[in-house]
C-alpha positions, -999 to +999 in steps of 0.1 A: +077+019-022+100+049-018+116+043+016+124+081+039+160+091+042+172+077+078+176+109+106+188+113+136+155+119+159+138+147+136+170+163+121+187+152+089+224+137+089+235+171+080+218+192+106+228+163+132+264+167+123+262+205+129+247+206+162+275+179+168+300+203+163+285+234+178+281+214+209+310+194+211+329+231+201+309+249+235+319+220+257+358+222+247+357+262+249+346+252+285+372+229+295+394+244+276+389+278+300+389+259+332+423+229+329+455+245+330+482+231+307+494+200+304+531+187+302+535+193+263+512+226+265+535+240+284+565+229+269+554+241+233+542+273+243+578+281+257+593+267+225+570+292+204+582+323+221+605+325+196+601+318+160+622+293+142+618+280+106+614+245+122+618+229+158+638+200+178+609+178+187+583+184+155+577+205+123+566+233+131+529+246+120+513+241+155+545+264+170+541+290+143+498+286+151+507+296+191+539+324+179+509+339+153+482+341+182+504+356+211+518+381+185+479+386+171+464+390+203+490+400+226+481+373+247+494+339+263+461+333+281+452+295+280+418+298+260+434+323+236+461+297+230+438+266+230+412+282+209+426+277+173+433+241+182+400+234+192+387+254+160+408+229+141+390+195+156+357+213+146+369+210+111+382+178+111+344+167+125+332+183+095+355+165+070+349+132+084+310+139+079+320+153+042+340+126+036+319+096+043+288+114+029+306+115-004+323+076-005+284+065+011+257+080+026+244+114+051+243+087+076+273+071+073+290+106+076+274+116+107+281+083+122+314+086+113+315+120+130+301+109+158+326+081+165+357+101+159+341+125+185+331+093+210+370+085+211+385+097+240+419+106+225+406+127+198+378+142+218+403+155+244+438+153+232+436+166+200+402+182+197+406+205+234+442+208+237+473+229+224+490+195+202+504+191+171+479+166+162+450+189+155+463+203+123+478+175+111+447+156+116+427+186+100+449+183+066+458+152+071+417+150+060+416+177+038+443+154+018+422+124+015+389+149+010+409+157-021+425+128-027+388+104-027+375+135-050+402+122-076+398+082-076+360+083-070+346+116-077+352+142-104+383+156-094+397+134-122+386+156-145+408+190-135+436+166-128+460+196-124+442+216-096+428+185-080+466+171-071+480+204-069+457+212-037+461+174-023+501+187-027+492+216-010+471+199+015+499+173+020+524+192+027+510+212+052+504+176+069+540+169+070+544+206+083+522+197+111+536+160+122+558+139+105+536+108+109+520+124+072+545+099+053+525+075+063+492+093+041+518+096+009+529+062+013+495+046+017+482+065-012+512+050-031+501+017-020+468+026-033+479+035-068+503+006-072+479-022-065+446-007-079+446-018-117+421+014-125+443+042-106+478+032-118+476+054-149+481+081-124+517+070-122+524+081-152+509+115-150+528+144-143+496+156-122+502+133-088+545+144-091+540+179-093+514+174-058+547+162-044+566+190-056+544+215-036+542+189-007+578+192-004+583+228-011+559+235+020+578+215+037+612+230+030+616+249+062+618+219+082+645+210+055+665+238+057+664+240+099+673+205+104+706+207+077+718+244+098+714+215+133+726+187+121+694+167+113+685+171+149+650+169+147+652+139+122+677+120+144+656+123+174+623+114+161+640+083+144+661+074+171+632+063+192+622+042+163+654+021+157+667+019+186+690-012+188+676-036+212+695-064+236+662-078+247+624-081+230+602-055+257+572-082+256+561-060+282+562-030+264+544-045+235+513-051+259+515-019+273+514-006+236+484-029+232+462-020+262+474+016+259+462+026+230+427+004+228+424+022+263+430+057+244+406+051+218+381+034+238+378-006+233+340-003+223+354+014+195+389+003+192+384-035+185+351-032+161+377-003+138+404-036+139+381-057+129+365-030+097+399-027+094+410-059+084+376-065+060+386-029+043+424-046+039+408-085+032+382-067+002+412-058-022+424-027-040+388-027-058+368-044-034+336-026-021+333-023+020+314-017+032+284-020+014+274+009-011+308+025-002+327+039-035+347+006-047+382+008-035+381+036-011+382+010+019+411+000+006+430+030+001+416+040+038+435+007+052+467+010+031+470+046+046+455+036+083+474+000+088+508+010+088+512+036+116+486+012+139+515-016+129+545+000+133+538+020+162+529-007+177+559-035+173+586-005+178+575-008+216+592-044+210+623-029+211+620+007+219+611+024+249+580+046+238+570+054+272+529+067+273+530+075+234+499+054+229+485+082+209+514+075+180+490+051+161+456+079+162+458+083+122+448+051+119+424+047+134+408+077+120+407+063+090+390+030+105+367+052+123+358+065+091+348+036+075+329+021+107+304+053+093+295+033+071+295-001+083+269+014+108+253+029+084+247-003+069+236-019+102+218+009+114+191-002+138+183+005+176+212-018+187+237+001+168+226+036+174+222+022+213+260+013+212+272+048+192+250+073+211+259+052+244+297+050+232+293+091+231+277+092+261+302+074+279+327+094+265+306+130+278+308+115+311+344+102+317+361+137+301+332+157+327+343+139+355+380+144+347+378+181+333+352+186+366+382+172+388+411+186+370+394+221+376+384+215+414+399+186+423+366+170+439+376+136+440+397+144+467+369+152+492+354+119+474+383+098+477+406+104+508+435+095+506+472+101+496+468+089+461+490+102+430+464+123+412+472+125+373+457+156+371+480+178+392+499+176+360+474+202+347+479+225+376+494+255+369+526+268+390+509+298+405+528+295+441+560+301+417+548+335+396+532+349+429+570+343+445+590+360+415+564+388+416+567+391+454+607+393+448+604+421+425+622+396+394+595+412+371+614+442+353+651+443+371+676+444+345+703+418+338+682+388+347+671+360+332+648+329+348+658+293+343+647+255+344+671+229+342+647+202+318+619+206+293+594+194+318+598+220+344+608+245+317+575+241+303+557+251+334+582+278+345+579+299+311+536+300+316+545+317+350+574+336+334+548+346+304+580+360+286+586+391+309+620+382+317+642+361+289+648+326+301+665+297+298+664+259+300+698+244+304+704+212+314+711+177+299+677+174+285+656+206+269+646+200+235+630+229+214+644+256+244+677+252+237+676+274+207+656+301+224+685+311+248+723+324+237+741+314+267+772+338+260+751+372+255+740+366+295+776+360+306+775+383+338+734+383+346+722+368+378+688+342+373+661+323+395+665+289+388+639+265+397+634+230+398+611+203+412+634+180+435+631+164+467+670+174+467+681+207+464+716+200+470+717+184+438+709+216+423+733+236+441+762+211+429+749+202+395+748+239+388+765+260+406+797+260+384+777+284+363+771+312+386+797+331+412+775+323+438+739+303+442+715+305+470+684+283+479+658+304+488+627+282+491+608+250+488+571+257+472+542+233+470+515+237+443+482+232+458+446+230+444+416+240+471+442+237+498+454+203+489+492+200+486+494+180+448+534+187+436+560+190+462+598+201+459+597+226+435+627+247+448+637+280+439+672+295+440+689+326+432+723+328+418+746+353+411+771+358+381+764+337+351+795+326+336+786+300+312+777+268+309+805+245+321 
């Protein structure tokens, strides 16, 4: 009896997938339109004003992505600058389908695109918003596209081109995030402990992939050794920090936080295909009709950013970062495809299509509110709303503009961290140079030469309840400095951020 190839109501895996991605692509356009820019938005459109061969806080692909489209387009509009990002996800959907529909089934491919989409991290973080993460993500599966094409396809056969466009593919990972050491180093795993792939260690093919990796990566190279490893050092420095007490506390945080980022209903099942993908061995077959080997060369290259990421909050303070370990589970995501796949039934479609669902739901209601702020009305109340953080600083632009600091000559704007800089320089939109000086800026403080302004006068802002602190903290630098006023950022009326002070000073004579 010749059983019919499983489909998604009356479409095909394939067609499924598509219409996955043309309306998951609509709804981010939408909310991409509609939220204003987050805290790292913000910040890395200011650092992108100005093209650098790397930059402080990451490589720099996703900077050179925004300094290509504002250049391109003339434009620093918010969907113009989202827009490539969110093209990016739309690809990475698609390789997660083509991946799993090569190592399994159709199925197990849309399932797999289907989850990754259901996650709430990926969905909004990476898939909607201006991060680093969506093309590192992107090649990070281009890379093992290539790279499962090689062990368990026919890219064995062209050896040369297949590894030199998994180098190419590789290094355009580590020129998107630095977390891509963790694909190279899992793929090493890989070929050490699989008794039928270690013949590639002794081909030239897989060390010339590195040579391009690292030749694409180069520029980071070359920018950290002109700034002293900057970049390098701060990255690692939040790694190995040296601790006087074990943060059990941060460790749960770490715990909850990211399960809460990548939804439990999905977080604990990828653990759990996780560890059977690690427990099957380096030629094991999970699940099910899944290439031989491939789960394990998915959990050599998913467990180790999940496990590290997560015990450095033992000793480290990693703040919110929950989203550090997100490659990981990718790849665990991946392979619940298949597992599904295997399964699949009424109660597993129930819990993906629900998962989904779910997820619609939560980002509407936040994306709703973070546009309108309705849950306000809903809610009264003088509650911290996370969402303000999205608001832009309109009530500042509409001052300057109302000041006339738009086109006078010999004057510069300035923020005193990268926070505030961030959301300065979008009201800014580079039509005055500006500067971020202070004990704390990051990328902006190689987008501002100090000594060619010596003389200028500049608007300084900050958000402070104090604005004596301001006036004393930086007044050394000007002649003279004058607070001129307090503004509130409001949304429908509603006063959300308070303090954000505005001062004009006189006579730039350095920094002190």
């Amino acid at each position: 009896m010749i059983h019919p190839a499983p489909r998604i109501g009356p479409f095909t895996p394939l067609t499924a997938t598509l219409i996955l991605i043309a309306v998951t692509l609509v709804l981010r356009i939408i909310g991409g339109a509609v939220v204003g820019w987050g805290t790292g938005e913000a910040y890395y459109l200011a650092s992108a004003r100005q093209f650098h061969l790397s930059y402080f806080d990451q490589p720099p692909l996703s900077l050179w992505v925004i300094w290509a489209t504002i250049e391109l387009t003339g434009s620093d509009a918010l969907l113009a600058i989202r827009l490539p990002f969110i093209l990016m996800f739309a690809v990475s959907t698609w390789l997660a389908y083509d991946i799993m529909a090569k190592l399994h089934s159709p199925l197990a491919g849309f399932f797999a695109a289907l989850i990754v989409n259901a996650c709430v991290l990926f969905s909004l973080s990476v898939g909607s918003w201006t991060q680093p993460d969506a093309p590192m993500l992107m090649f990070w599966l281009a890379t093992v596209r290539v790279l499962i094409s090689i062990f368990f396809g026919s890219g064995a056969k062209t050896p040369w081109r297949s590894w030199g466009l998994a180098g190419l593919f590789l290094g355009l990972t580590f020129l998107s995030k630095y977390h891509a050491v963790f694909l190279a180093a899992g793929t090493g795993l890989f070929l050490i402990f699989n008794s039928t792939q270690r013949r590639w260690m002794a081909h030239r093919a897989p060390w010339f992939a590195l040579l391009i990796a690292l030749a694409i990566f180069s520029p980071v190279l070359i920018w950290n050794a002109q700034n002293d490893w900057v970049s390098f050092g701060f990255q690692g420095g939040r790694a190995v920090e040296t601790p006087t007490d074990l943060r059990w506390d941060g460790l749960i945080r770490m715990i909850w936080g990211q399960l809460l980022y990548m939804v439990p209903w999905l977080a604990i099942p990828a653990l759990f295909v996780g560890a059977k993908a690690l427990a099957a061995g380096p030629r094991g077959q999970f699940p099910t009709k899944t290439a031989p080997g491939a789960a394990a060369l998915f959990a050599y290259i998913g467990w180790p950013p999940i496990i590290l990421f997560t015990l450095v909050a033992l000793w480290s303070d990693t703040q919110f970062h929950f989203h550090w370990q997100a490659p990981g589970y990718l790849m665990f995501f991946m392979l619940m495809g298949a597992w599904a796949a295997n399964r699949d039934g009424r109660a597993v479609r129930t819990w993906l299509f629900g998962s989904a669902l779910t997820t619609l739901a939560i980002l509407t209601l936040l994306v709703s509110h973070a546009a309108t702020g309705w849950a306000r009305a809903v809610f009264p109340g003088d509650w911290e709303d996370p969402t303000a953080l999205q608001l832009p600083w309109t009530e500042l632009g509409q001052s300057l503009q109302m000041r006339g600091a738009f086109g006078q000559g010999n004057l510069f704007a300035m923020g005193t961290n990268w926070i505030d800089c961030g959301y300065i320089d979008t009201q800014i939109g580079g039509r005055l140079p500006f500067a971020c000086l202070g004990s704390d800026i990051r990328n902006l403080e190689f987008n501002f030469d100090p000594a060619s302004h010596i003389g200028w006068n500049a608007y300084i802002v900050e958000q402070t309840s104090n604005p004596d602190r301001v006036m004393e903290r930086y007044g050394a630098m000007f002649e003279t400095i004058e607070h001129l006023e307090t503004l509130t950022i409001t949304r429908n009326g509603h006063p959300e951020l308070t303090g954000i002070q505005l001062f004009y000073a006189e006579g730039f004579v350095g920094e002190d």
